[in-house]
C-alpha positions as CSV (number, residue, x, y, z in Angstrom):
1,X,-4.4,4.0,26.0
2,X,-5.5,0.4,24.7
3,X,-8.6,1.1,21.7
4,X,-11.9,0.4,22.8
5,X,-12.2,-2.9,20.9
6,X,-15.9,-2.3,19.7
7,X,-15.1,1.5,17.7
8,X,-11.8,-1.0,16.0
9,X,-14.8,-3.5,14.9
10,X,-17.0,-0.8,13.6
11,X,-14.5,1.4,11.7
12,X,-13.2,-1.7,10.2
13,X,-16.5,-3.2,8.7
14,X,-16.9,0.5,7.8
15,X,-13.9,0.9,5.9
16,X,-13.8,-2.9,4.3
17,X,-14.4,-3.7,1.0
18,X,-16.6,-6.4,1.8
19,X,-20.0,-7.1,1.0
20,X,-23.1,-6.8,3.1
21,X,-23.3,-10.5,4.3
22,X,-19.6,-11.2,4.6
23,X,-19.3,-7.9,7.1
24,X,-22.7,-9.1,9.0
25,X,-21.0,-12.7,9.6
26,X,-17.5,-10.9,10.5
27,X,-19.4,-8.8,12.9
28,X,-20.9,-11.6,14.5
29,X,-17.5,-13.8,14.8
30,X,-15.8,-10.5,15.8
31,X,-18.4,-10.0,18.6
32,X,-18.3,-13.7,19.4
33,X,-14.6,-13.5,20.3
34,X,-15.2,-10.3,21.9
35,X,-17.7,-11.7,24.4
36,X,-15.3,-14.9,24.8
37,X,-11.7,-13.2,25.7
38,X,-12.7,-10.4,27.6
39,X,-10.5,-8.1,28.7
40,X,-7.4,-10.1,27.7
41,X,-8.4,-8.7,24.3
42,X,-5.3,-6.7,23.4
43,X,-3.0,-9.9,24.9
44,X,-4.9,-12.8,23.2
45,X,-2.1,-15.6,21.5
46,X,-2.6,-17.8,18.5
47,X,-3.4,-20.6,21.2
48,X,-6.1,-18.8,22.2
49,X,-7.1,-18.4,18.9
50,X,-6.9,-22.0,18.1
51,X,-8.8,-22.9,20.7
52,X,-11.6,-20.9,20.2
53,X,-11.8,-20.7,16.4
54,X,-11.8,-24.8,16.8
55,X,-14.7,-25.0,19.3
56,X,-17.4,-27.3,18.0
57,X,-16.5,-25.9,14.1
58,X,-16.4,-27.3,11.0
59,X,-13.3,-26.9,8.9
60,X,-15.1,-23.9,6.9
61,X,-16.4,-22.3,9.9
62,X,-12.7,-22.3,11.5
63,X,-11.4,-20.7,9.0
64,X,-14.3,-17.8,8.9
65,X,-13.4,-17.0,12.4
66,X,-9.6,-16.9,12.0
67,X,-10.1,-14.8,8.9
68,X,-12.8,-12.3,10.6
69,X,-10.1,-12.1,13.6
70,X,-7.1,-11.4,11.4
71,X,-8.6,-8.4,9.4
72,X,-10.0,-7.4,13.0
73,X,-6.4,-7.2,14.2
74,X,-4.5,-6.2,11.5
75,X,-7.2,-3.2,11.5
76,X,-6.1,-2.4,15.3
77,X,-2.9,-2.5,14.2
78,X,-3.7,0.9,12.4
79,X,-4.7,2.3,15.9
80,X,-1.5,0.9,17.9
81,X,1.7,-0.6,16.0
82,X,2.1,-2.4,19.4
83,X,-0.7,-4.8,18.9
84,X,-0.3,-8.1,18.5
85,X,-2.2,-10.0,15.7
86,X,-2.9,-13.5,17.2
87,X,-4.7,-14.9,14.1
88,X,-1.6,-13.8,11.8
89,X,-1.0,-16.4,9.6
90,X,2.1,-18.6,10.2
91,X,4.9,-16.8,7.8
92,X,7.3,-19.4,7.8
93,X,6.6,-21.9,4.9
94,X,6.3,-25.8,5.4
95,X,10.0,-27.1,5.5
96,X,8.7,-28.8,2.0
97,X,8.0,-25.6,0.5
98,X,11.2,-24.0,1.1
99,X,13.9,-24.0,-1.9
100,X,16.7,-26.4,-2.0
101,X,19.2,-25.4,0.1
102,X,17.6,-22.3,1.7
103,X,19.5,-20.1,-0.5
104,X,22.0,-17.5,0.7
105,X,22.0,-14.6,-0.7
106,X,25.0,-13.8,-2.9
107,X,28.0,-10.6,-1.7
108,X,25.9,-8.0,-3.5
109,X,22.6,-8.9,-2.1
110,X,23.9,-9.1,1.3
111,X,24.6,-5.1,1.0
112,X,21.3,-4.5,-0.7
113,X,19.6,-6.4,2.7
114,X,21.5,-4.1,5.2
115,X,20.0,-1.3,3.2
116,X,16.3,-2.6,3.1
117,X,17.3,-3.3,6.9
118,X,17.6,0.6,7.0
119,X,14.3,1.2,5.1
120,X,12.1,-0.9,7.1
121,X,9.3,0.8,8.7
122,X,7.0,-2.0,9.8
123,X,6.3,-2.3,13.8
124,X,9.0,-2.3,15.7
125,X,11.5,-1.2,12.7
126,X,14.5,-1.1,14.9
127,X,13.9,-4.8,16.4
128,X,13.7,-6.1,13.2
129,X,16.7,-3.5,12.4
130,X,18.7,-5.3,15.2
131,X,17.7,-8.7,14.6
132,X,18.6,-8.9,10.8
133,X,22.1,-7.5,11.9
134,X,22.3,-10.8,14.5
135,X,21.5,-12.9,11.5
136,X,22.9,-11.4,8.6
137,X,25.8,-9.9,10.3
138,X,27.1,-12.4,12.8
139,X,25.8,-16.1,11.4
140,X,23.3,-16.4,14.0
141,X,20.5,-19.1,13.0
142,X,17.1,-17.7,13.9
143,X,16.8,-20.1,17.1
144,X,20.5,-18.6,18.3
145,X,19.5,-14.8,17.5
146,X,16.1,-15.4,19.9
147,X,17.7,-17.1,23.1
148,X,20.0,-14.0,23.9
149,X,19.4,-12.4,26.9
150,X,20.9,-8.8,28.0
151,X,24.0,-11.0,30.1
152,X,24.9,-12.4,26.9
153,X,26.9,-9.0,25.5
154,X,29.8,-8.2,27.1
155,X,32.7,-5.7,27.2
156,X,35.7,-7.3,28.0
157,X,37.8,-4.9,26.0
158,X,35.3,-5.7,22.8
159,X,32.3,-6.6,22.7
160,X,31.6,-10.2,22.3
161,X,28.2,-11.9,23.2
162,X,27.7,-15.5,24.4
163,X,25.8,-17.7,21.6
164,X,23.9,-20.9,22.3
165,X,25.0,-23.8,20.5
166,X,22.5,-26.7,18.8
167,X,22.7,-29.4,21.4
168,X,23.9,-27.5,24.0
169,X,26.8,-25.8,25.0
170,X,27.6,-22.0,24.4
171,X,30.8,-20.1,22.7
172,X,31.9,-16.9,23.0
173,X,31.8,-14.6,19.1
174,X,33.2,-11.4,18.8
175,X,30.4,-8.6,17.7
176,X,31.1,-6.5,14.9
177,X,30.8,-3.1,15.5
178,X,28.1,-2.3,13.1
179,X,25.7,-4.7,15.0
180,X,27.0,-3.2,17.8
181,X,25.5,-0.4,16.9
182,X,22.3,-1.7,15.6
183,X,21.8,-3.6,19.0
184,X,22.3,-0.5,20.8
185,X,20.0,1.6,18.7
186,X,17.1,-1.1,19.4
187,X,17.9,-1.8,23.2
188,X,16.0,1.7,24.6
189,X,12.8,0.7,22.1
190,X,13.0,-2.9,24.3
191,X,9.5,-3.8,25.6
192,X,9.4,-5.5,28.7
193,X,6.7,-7.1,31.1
194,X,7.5,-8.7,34.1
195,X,8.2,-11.8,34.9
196,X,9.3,-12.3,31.1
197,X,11.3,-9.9,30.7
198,X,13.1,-6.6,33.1
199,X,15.0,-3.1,31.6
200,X,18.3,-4.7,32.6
201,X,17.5,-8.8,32.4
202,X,16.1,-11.1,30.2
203,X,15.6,-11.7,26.4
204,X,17.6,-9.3,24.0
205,X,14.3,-9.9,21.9
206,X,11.2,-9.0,22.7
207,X,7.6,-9.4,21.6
208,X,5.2,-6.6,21.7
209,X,4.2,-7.9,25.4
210,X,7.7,-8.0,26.6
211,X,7.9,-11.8,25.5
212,X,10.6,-13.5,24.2
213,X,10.4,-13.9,20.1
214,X,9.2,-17.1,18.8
215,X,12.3,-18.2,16.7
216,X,10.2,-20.2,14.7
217,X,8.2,-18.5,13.0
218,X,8.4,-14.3,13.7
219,X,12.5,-13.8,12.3
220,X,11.7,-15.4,8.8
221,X,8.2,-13.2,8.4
222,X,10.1,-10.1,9.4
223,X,13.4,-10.8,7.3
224,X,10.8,-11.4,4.4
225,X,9.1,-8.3,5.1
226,X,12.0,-6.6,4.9
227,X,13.3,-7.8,1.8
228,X,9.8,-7.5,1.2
229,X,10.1,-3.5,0.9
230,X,13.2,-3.2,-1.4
231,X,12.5,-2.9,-4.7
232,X,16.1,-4.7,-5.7
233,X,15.0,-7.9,-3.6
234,X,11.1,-7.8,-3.6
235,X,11.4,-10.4,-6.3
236,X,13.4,-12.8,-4.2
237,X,11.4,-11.9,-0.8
238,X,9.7,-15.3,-0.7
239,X,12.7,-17.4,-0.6
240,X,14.2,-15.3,1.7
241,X,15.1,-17.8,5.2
242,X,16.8,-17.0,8.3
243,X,18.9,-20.2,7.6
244,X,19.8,-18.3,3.8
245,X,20.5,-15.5,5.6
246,X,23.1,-16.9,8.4
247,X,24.6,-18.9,5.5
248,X,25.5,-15.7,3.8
249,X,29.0,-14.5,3.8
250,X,28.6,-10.8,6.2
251,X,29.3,-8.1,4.7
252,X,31.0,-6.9,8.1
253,X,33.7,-10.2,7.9
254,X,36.4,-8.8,9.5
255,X,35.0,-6.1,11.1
């Protein structure tokens, strides 16, 4: 059962550590958005967000409301893991801000990120389980990992999976069995909601609401959180990119 969003509000401003007159102007933004999404709540996107946080605002007041609604979700978040938070900031870095090169990471690394991969308990751990294998384990940029579907993975004596090429075009890779595995650990955990996704078609992965992934902007957040939660990599967790990570030699070469 979906939180009633009013007791989230309340036990929020109740348990922040904010002062009196931020939590009365969080209330009223809080209520504000309420009253303006409705029941689509619990299913709001950032567009949404946008939209509404930009109405008629000034550049200060925009960014009041997008703060009040991200501490509002991330607070709901504590209620259901499923929820989506819509005013999340964007965790992918402007391409200027990212190191030279998007590092890889070097032999030794690579096996301490298949372990943090194991440790992870943020939302949907075994998604992020699965799609770290895809990326780490197979060389799949972020924007390859994201457009498989279920029909991509065959059996045809191995498993192999069809991967989307940049400018079109697919080949055929062989899987590795250990993202085999990890792909088959995360497939019963698959959420779906028609017409976006069915339990036997469309997108490998899935957003909270059944959704395909947004490959520009969820992989890298969740590959960072990851690393994030080692204590051998949390020093290099900011750097961390999908592209670093599909340039890194797998540790299941050969496989």
């Amino acid at each position: 059962m979906e939180p009633d969003p009013h007791e989230v509000l309340d036990d929020w401003l109740k348990r922040a550590p904010l002062g009196q007159r931020s939590r009365d102007a969080y209330r009223s933004e809080v209520n504000a958005w309420l009253v303006h999404i409705g029941a689509r709540v619990w299913s709001a996107d950032r567009q949404d967000v946008d939209a509404w946080s930009a109405a008629g605002a000034k550049p200060r007041t925009k960014a009041r409301r997008v703060s009040s609604l991200r501490g509002f979700y991330h607070h709901a978040q504590t209620y259901d893991a499923f929820i989506d938070n819509p005013a999340e900031r964007d965790l992918r870095p402007r391409v200027t801000h990212l190191p030279p090169g998007r590092p890889a990471l070097d032999d030794s690394q690579a096996v301490l990120f298949l372990s943090a991969l194991d440790r992870y308990r943020g939302p949907l751990p075994q998604r992020t389980r699965a799609l770290g294998h895809l990326i780490l384990g197979m060389n799949l940029r972020a924007h390859q990992a994201v457009a498989l579907d279920l029909s991509d993975w065959r059996a045809d004596g191995h498993l192999t999976a069809r991967v989307r090429l940049k400018g079109g075009g697919s080949e055929t890779r062989s899987v590795p069995l250990p993202v085999a595995a990890a792909v088959d650990d995360y497939v019963p955990h698959r959420r779906t909601t028609a017409p976006h996704s069915f339990p036997d078609a469309g997108p490998l992965l899935t957003s909270s609401r059944g959704r395909r992934l947004d490959s520009r902007t969820t992989p890298t957040g969740l590959m960072r959180a990851v690393a994030a939660g080692h204590p051998l990599l949390a020093g290099i967790a900011a750097t961390v990119t999908c592209d670093g990570l599909a340039a890194t030699r797998s540790p299941f070469a050969g496989a």
